[in-house]
C-alpha positions as CSV (number, residue, x, y, z in Angstrom):
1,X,0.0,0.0,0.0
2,X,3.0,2.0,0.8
3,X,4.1,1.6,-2.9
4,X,1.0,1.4,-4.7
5,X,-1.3,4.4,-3.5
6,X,1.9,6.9,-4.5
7,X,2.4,5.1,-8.2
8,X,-1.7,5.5,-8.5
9,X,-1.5,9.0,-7.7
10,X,1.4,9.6,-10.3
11,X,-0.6,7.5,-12.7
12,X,-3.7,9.6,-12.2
13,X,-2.8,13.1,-11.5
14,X,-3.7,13.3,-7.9
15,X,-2.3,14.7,-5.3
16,X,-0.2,13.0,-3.4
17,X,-1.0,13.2,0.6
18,X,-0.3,9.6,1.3
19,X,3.3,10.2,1.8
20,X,5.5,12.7,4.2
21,X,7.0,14.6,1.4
22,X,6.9,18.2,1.6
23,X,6.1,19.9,-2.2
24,X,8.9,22.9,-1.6
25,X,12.3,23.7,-0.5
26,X,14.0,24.0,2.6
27,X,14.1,27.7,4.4
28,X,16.6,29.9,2.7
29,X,19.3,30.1,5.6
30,X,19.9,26.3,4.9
31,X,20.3,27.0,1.1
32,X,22.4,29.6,1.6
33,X,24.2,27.9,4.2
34,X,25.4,24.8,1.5
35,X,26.1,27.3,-0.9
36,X,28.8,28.6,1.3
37,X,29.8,24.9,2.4
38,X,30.5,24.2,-1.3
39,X,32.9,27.1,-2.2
40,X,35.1,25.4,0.1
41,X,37.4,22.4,-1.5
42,X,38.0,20.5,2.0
43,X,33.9,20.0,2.6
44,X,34.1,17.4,-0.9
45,X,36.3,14.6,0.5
46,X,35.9,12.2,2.9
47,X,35.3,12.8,6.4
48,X,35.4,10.4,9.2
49,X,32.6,7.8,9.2
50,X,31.4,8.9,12.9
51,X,30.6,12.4,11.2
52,X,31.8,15.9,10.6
53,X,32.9,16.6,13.9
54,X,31.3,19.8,13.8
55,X,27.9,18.1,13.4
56,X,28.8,15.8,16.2
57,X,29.6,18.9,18.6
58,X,25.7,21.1,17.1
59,X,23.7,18.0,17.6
60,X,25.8,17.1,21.2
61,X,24.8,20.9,22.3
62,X,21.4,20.3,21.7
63,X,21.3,16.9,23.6
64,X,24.1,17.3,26.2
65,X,25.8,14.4,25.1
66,X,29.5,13.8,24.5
67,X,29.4,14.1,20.8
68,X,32.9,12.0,20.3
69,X,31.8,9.1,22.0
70,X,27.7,9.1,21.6
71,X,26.9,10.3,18.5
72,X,27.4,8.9,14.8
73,X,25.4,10.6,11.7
74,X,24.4,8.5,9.5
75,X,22.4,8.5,5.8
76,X,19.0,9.8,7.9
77,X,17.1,8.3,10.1
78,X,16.4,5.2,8.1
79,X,20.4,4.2,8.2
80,X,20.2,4.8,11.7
81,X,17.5,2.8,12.5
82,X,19.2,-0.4,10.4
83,X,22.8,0.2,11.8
84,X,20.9,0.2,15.4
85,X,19.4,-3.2,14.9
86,X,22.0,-4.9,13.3
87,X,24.2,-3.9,16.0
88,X,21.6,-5.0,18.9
89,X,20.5,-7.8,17.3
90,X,20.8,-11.5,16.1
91,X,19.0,-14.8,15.0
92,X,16.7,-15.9,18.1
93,X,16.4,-12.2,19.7
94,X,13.0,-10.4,19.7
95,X,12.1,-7.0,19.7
96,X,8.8,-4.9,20.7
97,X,7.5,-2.5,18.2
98,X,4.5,-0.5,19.3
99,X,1.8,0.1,16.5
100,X,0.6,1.7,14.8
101,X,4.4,1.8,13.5
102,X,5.8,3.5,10.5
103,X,7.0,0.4,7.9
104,X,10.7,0.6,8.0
105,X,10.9,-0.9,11.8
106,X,9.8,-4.7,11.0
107,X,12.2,-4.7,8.2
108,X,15.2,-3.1,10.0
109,X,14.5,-6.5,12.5
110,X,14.1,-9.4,10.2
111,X,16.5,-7.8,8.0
112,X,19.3,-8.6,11.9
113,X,17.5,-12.1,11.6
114,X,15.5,-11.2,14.7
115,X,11.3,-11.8,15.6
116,X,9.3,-8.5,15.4
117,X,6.9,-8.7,18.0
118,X,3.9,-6.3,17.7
119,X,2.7,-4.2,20.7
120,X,-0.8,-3.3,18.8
121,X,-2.5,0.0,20.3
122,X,-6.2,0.4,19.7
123,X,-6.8,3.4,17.9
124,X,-7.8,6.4,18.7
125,X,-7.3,5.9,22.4
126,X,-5.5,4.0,25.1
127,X,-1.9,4.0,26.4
128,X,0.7,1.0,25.6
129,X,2.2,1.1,28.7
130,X,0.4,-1.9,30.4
131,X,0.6,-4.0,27.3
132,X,5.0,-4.0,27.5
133,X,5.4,-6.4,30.1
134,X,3.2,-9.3,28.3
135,X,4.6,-8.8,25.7
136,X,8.7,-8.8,26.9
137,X,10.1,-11.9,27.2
138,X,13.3,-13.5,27.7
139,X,14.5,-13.0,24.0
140,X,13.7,-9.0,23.9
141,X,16.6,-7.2,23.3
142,X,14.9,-4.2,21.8
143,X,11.4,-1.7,22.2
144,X,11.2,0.5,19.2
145,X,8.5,3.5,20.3
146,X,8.2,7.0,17.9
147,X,7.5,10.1,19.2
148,X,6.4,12.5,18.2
149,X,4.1,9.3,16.8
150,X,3.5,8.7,13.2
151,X,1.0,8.3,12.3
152,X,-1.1,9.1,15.7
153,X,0.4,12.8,15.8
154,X,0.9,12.6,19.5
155,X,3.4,12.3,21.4
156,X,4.0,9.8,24.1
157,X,3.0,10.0,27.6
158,X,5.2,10.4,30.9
159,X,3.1,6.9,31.4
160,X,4.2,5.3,28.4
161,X,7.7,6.5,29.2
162,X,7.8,5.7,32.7
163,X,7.0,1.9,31.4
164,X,9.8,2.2,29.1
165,X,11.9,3.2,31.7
166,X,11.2,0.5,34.2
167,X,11.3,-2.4,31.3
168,X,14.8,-1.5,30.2
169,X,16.4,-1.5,33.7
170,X,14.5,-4.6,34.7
171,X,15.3,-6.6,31.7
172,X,18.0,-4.6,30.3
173,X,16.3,-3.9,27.6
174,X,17.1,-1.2,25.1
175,X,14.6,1.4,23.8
176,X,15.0,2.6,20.3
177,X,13.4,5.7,20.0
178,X,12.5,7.4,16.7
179,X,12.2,10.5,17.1
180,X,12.3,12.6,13.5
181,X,9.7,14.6,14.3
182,X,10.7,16.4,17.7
183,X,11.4,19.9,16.4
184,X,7.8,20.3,15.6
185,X,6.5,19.6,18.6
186,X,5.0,22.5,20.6
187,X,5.8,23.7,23.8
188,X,9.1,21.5,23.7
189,X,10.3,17.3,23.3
190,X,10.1,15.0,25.9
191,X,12.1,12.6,24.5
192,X,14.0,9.0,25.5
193,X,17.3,10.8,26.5
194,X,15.2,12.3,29.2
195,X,12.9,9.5,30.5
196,X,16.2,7.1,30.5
197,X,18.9,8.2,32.2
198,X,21.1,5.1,31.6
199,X,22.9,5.5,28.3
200,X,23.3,1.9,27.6
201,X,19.6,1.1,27.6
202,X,18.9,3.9,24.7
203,X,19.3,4.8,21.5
204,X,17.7,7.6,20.0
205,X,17.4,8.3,16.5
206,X,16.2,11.6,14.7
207,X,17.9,13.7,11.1
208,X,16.9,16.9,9.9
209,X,14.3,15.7,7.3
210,X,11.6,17.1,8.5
211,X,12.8,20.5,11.0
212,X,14.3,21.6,8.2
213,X,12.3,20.5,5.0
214,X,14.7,18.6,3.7
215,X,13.4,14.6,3.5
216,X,16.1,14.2,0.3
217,X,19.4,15.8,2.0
218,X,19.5,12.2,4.5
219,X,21.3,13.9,7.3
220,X,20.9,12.2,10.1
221,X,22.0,10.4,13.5
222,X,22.2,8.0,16.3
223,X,22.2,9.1,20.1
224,X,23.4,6.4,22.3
225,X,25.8,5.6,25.1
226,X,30.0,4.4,24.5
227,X,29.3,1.0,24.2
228,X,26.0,0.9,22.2
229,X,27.9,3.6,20.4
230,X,30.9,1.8,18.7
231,X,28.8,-1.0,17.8
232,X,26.5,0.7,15.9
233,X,29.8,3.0,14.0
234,X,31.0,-0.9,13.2
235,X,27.2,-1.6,11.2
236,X,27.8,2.4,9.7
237,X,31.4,2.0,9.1
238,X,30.7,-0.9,6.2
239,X,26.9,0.6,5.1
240,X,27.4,4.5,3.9
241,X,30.5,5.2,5.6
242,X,29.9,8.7,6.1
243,X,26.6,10.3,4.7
244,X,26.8,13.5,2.2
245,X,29.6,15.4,3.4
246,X,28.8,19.2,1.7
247,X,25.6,18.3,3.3
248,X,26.9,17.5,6.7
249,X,28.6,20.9,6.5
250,X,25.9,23.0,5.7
251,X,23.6,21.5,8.6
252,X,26.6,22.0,10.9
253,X,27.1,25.7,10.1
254,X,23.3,26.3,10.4
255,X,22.5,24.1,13.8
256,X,25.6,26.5,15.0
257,X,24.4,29.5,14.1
258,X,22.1,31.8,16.3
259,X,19.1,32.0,13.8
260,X,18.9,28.2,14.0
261,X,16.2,28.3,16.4
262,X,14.4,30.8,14.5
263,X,14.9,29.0,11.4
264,X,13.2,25.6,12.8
265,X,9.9,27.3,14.8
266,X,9.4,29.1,11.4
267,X,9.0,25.2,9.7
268,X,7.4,24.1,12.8
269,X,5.2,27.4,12.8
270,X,4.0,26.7,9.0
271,X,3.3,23.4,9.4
272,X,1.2,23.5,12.3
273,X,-1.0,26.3,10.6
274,X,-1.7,24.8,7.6
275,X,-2.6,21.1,9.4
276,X,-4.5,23.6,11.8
277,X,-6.3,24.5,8.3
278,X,-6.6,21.8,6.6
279,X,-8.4,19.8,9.7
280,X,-10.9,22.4,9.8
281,X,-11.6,22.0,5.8
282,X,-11.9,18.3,6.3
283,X,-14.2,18.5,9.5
284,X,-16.3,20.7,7.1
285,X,-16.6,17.8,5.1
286,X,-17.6,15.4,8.2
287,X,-14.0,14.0,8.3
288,X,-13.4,14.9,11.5
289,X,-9.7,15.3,13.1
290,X,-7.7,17.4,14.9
291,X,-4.6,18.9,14.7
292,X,-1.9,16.9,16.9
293,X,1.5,17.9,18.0
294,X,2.9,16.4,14.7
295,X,1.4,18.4,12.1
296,X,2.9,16.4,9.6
297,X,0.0,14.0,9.0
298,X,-4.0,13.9,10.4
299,X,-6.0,11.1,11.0
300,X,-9.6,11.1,9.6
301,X,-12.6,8.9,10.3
302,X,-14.0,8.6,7.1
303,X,-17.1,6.2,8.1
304,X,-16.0,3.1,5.3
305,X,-13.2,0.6,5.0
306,X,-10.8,3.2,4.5
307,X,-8.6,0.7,2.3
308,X,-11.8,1.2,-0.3
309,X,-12.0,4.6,0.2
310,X,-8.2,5.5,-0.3
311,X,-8.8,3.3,-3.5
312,X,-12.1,5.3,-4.8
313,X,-10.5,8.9,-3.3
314,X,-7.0,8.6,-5.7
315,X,-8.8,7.0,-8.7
316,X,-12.0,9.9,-9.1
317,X,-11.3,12.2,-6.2
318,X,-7.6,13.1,-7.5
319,X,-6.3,12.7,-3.9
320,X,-4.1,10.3,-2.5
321,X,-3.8,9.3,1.4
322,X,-3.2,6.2,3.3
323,X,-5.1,3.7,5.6
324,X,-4.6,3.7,8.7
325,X,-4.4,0.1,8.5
326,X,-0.9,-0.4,7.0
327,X,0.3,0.5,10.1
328,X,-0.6,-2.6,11.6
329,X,0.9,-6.3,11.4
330,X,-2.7,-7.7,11.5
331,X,-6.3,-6.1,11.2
332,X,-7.3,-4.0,13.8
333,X,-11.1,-3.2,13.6
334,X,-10.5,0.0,15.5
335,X,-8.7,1.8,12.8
336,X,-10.8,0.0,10.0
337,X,-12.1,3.3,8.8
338,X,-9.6,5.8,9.5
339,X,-7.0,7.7,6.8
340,X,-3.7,9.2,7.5
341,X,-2.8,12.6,5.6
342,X,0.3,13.6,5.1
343,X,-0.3,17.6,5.2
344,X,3.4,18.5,4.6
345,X,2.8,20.6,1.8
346,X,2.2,24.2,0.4
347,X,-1.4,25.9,1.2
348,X,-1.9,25.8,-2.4
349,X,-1.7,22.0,-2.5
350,X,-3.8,21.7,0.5
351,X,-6.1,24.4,-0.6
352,X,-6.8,22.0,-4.4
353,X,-7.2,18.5,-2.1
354,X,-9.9,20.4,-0.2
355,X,-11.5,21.5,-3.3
356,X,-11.3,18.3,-4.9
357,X,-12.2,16.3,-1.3
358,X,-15.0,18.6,-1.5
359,X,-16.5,17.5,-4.6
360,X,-16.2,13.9,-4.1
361,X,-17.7,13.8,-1.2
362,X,-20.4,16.0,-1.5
363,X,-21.6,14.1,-4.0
């Protein structure tokens, strides 16, 4: 579904909201910023394989973390993700993923030869934290959580992260925690670095796709303590070896930079209006939602088997979104009618879905 919905909607001429792609450039301070990165012959070698070591030292300031010893960029958060399970797992281990969960966790398992084991969340409401220790057995090595949460919008809980918590220092247990999406959360990230104070039973993950509207630079990195650290530079040393390195640069110079902050609300800002928006258009269309803290995507209850409807909506409404459904290993009749919309685009774009929403449903 992942696949096909996006090739339909290229096939049709619809618009595509089924996948979290924005449809314009990244602010002009990070242009500018690898413009000036490229004048400069050193930025177009090699650099080490950890990462620029000036990217190490913006992402350590924002974490307090030692960025020579806990931090490795990597190819995005997807090359994170895999160098983190290969180096935590191995034929015969298991690991937790909470769904709804976005598609690239199972495969980042299987692909260390280890079990996924779904944590399945009823949608729309409901905490996982009572549903970990059922779950866990002797074989889990690894929880993988997301927060801010795609495709729910929120974030987690300080339940849900108090579970976390106690499961990793009582089984040893490590939490992978992707967390892509924290710069656009309001009012400020609670994220795994703060729930677990142990460094050795965390990982998190997170890049600069989406603060900085830039899904295709693949600049990102792994948060973890010394020892979960070199294991997973081993896995990075033989996959990319070092990501982009004009690229690495450029998000250096800007993370370091005292319009940074500025630069990132302004994304964050944007984003969150036009979701703001675009829920209200589609509550005017009895698709109701809300606008969650990750305005990236909105869930909408649109009262049929959403599979159908996402089918019908790309092939005569000329818009594309997703089922909430493929987020799940197995049915789950709570979600059996809701759609995910990724609402990372221009207000142009969202204004013509509306418009073409409109007249498909209305009719």
């Amino acid at each position: 579904m992942f696949v096909r919905i996006p090739a339909l909607a290229a096939r049709h001429g619809a618009i595509n909201l089924a996948q979290g792609v924005f449809d314009h450039g990244p602010p002009a301070a990070l242009l500018r910023a690898l413009v000036a990165a490229g004048e400069n012959d050193g930025v177009h070698q090699y650099m080490p394989s950890a990462g620029l070591p000036a990217l190490r030292q913006a992402v350590a300031a924002e974490t307090s973390c030692d960025p020579d010893t806990e931090v490795t960029i990597t190819a995005g958060a997807t090359e994170a993700l895999h160098c983190t399970m290969a180096a935590l797992l191995g034929p015969g281990d298991e690991a937790l993923v909470v769904e709804p969960a976005y598609e690239q966790y199972a495969p980042a398992i299987r692909s260390a030869g280890a079990t996924v084991v779904p944590v399945r969340l009823a949608y729309p409401d409901g905490s996982f934290a009572a549903l970990l220790e059922s779950a866990c057995t002797e074989r889990t090595k690894v929880v993988v959580v997301n927060s801010p949460w795609n495709p729910l919008g929120r974030s987690l809980d300080s339940d849900e992260w108090t579970a976390l918590g106690d499961l990793a220092r009582r089984r040893g247990v490590v939490v992978v925690s992707d967390e892509t999406y924290e710069q656009l959360a309001p009012g400020g990230h609670l994220g795994v670095l703060h729930a677990i104070g142990e460094p050795e039973l965390r990982v998190k993950i997170s890049s600069v796709s989406k603060s900085l509207a830039a899904t295709g630079w693949r600049v990102g990195w792994a948060i973890a303590g010394p020892d979960l650290t070199r294991r997973i530079r081993a896995v990075h040393q033989f996959v990319t070896f070092c990501p982009a390195v004009p690229l690495q640069h450029a998000v250096a110079s800007l993370m370091g930079s005292p319009e940074y902050r500025a630069v990132v609300d302004g994304v964050a800002a944007g984003l969150h209006e036009r979701a703001a928006w675009f829920a209200g258009e589609l509550a005017g269309l009895g698709l109701h939602t809300k606008a969650e803290a990750n305005p990236f995507y909105l869930l909408a209850d649109v009262g049929s088997p959403a599979e159908e409807w996402c089918d019908r909506m790309v092939l005569d409404g000329g818009v594309a979104a997703l089922p909430l459904s493929v987020f799940y290993s197995a049915p789950m009749p709570s979600a059996e009618h809701t759609v995910r919309f990724a609402v990372c685009k221009k207000r142009s774009t969202l204004e013509a879905a509306a418009e073409r929403l409109a007249a498909r449903v209305r009719r």
